[in-house]
C-alpha positions in Angstrom: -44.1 5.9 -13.4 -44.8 2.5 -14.8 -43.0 -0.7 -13.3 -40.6 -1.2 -16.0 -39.4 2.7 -15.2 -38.9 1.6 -11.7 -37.3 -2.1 -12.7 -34.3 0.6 -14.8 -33.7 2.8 -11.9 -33.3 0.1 -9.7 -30.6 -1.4 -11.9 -28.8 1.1 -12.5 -28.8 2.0 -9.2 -27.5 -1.2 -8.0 -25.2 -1.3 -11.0 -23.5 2.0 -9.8 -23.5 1.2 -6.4 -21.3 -2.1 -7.3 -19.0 0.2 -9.4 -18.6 2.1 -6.6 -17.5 -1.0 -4.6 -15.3 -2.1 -6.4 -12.9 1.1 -7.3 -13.2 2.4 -3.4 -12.9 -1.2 -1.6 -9.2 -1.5 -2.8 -7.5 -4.6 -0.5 -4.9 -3.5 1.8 -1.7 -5.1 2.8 -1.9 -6.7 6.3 2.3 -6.5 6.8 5.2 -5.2 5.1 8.6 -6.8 6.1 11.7 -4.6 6.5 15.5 -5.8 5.1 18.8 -4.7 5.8 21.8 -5.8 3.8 19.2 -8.8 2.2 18.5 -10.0 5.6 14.4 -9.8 6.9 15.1 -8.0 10.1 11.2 -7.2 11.3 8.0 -7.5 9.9 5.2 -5.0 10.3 1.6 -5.4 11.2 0.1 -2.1 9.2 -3.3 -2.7 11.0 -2.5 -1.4 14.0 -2.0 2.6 15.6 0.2 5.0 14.3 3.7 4.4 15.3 7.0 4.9 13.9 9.9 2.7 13.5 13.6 3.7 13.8 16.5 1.4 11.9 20.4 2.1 11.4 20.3 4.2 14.7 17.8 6.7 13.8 19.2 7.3 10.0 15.9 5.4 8.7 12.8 6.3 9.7 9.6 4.4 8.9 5.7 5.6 9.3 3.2 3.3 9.3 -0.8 4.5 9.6 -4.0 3.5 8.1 -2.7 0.5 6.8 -0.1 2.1 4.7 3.4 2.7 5.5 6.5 4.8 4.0 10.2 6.2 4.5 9.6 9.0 6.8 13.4 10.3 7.1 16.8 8.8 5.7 19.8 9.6 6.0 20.9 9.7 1.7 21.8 12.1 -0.6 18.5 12.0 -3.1 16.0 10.8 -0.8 14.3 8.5 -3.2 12.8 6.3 -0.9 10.7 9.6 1.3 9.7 10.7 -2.1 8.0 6.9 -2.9 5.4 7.8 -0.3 2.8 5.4 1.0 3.1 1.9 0.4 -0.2 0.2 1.1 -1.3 -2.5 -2.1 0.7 -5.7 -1.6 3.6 -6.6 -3.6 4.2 -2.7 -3.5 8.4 -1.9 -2.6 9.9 0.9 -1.7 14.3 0.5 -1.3 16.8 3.5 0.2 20.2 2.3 -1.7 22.4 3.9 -0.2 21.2 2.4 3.2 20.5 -0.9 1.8 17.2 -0.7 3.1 13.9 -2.3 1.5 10.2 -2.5 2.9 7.8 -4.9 1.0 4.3 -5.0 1.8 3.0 -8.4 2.2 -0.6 -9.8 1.4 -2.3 -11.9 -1.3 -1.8 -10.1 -4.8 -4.8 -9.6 -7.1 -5.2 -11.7 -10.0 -5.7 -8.7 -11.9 -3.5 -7.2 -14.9 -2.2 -4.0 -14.3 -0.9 -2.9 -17.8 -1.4 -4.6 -21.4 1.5 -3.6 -23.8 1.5 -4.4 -27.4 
């Protein structure tokens, strides 16, 4: 092996290990805020343990763990708002109508465009 052989390896090496970086190291939110009726009624540190978190006297159910949280149970016809699943990117919102229910997660936004439409 000559130098220059090694000098290749070595970048692309490094080059894959900063692909890898960047699609694995996604940012995730630090809070999600819950509303009822429009009105912020708690907000949600997602960092912490598992736990769960009751509204409407047990007819919503919310899951947070892993710095991602969801609808666990509602009490709604369709159950939109279970099938969502985990909500962990900021700006991300999941909503039960029929409850009047939505959880935003909160957290600086990338800069980055999602989708280009022409």
């Amino acid at each position: 092996m000559r130098k220059g052989d090694i000098l290749v390896i070595a970048a692309i090496l490094l080059l894959t290990g900063a692909i890898a970086m960047f699609f694995f190291s996604s940012e995730k939110g630090g809070s999600a805020t819950v509303s009822i009726d429009g009105k912020q009624v708690q907000t949600i540190d997602l960092s912490g343990e598992a736990k769960n978190y009751t509204f409407l006297d047990g007819d919503i159910v919310l899951r947070v763990e892993n710095g991602k949280i969801r609808f666990l149970e509602a009490h709604c016809p369709d159950l939109v708002c279970v099938h969502t699943g985990w909500l962990s990117i900021p700006g991300r919102v999941a909503a039960c109508v029929p409850n009047r229910v939505i959880v935003q997660v909160e957290g600086k936004l990338d800069d980055e465009v999602d989708v280009v439409l022409y």
